[in-house]
C-alpha positions as CSV (number, residue, x, y, z in Angstrom):
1,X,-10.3,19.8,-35.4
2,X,-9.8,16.2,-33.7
3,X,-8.7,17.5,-30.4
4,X,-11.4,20.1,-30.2
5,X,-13.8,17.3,-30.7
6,X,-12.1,14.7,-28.2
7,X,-11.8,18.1,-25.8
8,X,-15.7,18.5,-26.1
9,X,-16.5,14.9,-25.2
10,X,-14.3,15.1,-21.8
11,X,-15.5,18.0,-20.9
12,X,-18.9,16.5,-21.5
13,X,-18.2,13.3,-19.9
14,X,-16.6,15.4,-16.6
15,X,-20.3,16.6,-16.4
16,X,-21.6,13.6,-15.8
17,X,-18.3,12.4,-13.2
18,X,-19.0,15.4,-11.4
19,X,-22.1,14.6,-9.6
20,X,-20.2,12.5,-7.8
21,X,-18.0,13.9,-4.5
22,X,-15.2,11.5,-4.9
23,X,-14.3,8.9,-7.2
24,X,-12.1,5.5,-5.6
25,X,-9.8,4.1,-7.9
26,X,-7.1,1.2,-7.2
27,X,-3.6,1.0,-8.7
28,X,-2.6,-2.6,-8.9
29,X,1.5,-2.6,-9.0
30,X,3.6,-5.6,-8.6
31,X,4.3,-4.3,-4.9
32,X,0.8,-4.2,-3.9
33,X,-2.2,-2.0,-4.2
34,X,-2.1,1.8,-3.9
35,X,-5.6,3.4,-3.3
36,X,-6.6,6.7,-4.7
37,X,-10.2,8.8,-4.3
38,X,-10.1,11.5,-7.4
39,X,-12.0,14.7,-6.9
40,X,-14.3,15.4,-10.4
41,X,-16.0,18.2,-8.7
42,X,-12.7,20.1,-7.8
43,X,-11.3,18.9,-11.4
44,X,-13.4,17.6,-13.4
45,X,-12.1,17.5,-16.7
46,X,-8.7,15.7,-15.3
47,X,-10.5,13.6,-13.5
48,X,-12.5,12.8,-16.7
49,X,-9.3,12.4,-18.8
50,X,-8.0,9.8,-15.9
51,X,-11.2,8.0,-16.1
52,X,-11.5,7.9,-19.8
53,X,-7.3,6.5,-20.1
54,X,-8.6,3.7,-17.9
55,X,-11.7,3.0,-19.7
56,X,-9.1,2.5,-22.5
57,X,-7.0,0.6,-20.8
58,X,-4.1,2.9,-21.2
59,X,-2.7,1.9,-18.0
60,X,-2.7,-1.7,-18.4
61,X,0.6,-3.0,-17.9
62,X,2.5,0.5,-17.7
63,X,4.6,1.5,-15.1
64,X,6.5,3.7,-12.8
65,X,9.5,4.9,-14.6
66,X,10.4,7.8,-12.7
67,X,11.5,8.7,-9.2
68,X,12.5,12.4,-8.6
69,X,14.1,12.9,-5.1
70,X,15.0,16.6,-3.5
71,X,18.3,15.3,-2.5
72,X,19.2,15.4,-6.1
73,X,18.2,19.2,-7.4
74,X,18.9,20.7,-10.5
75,X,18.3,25.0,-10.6
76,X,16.6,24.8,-7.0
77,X,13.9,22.7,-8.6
78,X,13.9,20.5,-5.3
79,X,10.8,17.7,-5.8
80,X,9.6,14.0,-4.6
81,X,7.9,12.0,-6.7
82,X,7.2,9.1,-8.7
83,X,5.8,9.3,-12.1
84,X,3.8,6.6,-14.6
85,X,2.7,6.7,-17.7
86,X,0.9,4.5,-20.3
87,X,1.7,1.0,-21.6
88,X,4.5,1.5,-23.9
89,X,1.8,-0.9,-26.6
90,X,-0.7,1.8,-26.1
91,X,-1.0,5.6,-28.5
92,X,-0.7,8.5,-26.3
93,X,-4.2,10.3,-25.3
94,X,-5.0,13.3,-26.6
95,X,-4.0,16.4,-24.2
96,X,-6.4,18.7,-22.4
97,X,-7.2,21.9,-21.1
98,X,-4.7,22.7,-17.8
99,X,-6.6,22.8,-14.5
100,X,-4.0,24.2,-12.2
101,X,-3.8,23.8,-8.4
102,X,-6.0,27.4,-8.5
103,X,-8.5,26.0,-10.5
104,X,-8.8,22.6,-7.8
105,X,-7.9,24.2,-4.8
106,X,-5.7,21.3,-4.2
107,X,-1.7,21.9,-3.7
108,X,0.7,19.1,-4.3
109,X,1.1,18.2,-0.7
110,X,2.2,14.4,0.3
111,X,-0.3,11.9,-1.5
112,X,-2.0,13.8,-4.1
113,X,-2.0,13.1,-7.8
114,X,-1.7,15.1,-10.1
115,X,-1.0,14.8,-14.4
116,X,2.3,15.4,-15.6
117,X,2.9,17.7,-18.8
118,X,5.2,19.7,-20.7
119,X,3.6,22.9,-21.4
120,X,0.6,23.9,-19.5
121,X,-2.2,22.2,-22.2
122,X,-0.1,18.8,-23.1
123,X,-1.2,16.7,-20.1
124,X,-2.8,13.5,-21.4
125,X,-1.7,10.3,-19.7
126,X,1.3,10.8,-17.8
127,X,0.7,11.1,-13.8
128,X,2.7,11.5,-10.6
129,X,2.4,10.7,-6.9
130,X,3.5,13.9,-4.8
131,X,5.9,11.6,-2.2
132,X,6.4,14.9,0.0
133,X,4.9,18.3,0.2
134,X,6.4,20.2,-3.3
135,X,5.2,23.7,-3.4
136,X,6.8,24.8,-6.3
137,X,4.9,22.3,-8.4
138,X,1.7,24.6,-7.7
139,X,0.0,27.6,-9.2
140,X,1.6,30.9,-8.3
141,X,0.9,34.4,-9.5
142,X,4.1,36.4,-10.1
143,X,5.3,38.2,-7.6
144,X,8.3,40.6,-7.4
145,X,11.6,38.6,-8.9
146,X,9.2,35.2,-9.1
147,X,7.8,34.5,-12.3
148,X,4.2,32.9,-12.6
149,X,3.9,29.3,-12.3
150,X,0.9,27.8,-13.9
151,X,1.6,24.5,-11.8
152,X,0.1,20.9,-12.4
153,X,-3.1,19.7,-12.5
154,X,-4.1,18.1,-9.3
155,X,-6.9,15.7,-9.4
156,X,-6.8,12.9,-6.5
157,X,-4.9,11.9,-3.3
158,X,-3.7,8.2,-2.0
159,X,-5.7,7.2,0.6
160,X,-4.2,3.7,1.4
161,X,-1.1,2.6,0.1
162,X,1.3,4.8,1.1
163,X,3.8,2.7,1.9
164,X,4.1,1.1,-1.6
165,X,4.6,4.6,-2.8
166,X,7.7,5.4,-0.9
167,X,9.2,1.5,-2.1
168,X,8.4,2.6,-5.8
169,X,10.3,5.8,-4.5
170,X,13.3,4.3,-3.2
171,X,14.0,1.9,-5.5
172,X,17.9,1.8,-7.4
173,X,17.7,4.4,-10.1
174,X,20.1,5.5,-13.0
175,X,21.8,2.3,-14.4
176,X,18.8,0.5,-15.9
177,X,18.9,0.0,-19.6
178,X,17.7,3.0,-21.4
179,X,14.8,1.6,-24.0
180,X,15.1,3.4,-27.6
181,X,12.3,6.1,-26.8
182,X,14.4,7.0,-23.6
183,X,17.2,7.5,-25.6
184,X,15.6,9.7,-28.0
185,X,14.2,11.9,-25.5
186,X,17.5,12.1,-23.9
187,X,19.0,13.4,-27.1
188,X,16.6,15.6,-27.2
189,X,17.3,17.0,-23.7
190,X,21.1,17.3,-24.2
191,X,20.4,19.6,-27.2
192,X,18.8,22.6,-24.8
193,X,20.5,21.3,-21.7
194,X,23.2,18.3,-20.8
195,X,23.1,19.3,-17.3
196,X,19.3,18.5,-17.0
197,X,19.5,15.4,-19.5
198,X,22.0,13.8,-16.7
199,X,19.7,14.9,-14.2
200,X,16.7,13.2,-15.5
201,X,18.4,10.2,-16.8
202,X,19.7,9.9,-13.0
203,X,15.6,9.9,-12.2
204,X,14.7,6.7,-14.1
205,X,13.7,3.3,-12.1
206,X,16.6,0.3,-12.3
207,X,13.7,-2.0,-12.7
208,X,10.4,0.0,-14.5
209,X,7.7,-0.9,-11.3
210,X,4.7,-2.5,-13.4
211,X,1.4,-1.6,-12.8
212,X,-1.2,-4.3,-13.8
213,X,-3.8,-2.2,-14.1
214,X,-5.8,0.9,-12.9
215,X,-9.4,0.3,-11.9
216,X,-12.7,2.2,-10.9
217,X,-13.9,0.8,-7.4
218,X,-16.7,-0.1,-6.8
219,X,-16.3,-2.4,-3.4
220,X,-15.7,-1.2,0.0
221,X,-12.3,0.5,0.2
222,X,-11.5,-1.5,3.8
223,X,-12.2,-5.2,2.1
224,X,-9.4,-4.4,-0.3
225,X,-6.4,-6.3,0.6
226,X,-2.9,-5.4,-0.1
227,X,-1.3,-7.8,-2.6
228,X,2.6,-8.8,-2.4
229,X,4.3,-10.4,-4.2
């Protein structure tokens, strides 16, 4: 099958990522720069899956569309974060294998990144930025009247740029107009839940924060400055 084969060549490609401790990558937004080091040996086919949507350009012109804040929960599913995805031009990746928190050892604590999904093994382009400490986004085994959590994939933390992230975080939400794929995943929500639909439509940016592009590193971190415009 097609994703078995695109499956074999991350994994194979991860390989090769891995014999490096840390990978620096830099999200250019309109706000400024946001600097990330990814972790291939900790998860290396994420990591790999990341790499390979830039190599693409998946993430060229894309944006922040989402920004999730614990003030507004929904089923005590209190979260901060801010979520891309690719360019709406671009076809959507082909998932992979889920590499939970247990597999990286790395929880979604303030900074790190990590892929966003529906069910555990749909990941594929979609990312978000942990904007606080969000434990029940990771792994946990069940225990007593909790159910198991397989988590997200955590590949990566921000290591300069912080600041942007909380902007991208705080920006007006919940009145922009709704494009015709938001509307159709919106229908789709209020089929199964129209509590949850409002929710999430409450989530979405005013203004979509673009992101230029995302690109590999390969300069000193430090000589990097912070764009605004």
């Amino acid at each position: 099958m097609l994703r078995d084969y695109i499956q074999e060549i991350i994994i194979n490609e991860s390989l090769l990522w891995s014999a490096k401790l840390t990978i620096t990558v830099c999200i250019k937004t309109e706000l400024g720069n946001i600097i990330a080091e990814l972790y291939p040996k900790k998860a290396p086919i994420t990591v790999a899956k990341f790499l390979d949507n830039i190599s693409i350009g998946l993430y060229e012109n894309s944006y922040f569309f989402r920004s999730a804040s614990s003030d507004e929960v929904l089923n005590n599913f209190a979260i901060d974060i801010i979520q891309a995805g690719k360019a709406d031009s671009k076809t959507e990746a082909c998932p992979i294998t889920h590499e939970s928190s247990q597999v990286s050892g790395l929880l979604n604590k303030t900074g790190i990144l990590s892929m966003s999904r529906d069910e555990p093994g749909t990941a594929a382009s979609s990312f978000f930025i942990n904007v606080a400490d969000n434990p029940v986004l990771d792994f946990q085994e069940e225990t007593g009247s909790l159910a198991k959590r397989e988590g997200y994939a955590t590949f990566g933390k921000i290591i300069q740029g912080m600041d942007i992230v909380g902007a991208i975080h705080q920006g007006e939400k919940g009145s922009r107009e709704l494009t015709d794929l938001d509307l159709s995943f919106m229908e789709e929500m209020r089929k199964n839940n129209k509590e949850e639909a409002h929710w999430m439509l409450a989530q979405y940016l005013n203004r979509n924060i673009t992101i230029y592009s995302i690109d590999v590193v390969t300069e000193n971190v430090d000589a990097i400055a912070i764009e605004k415009t």
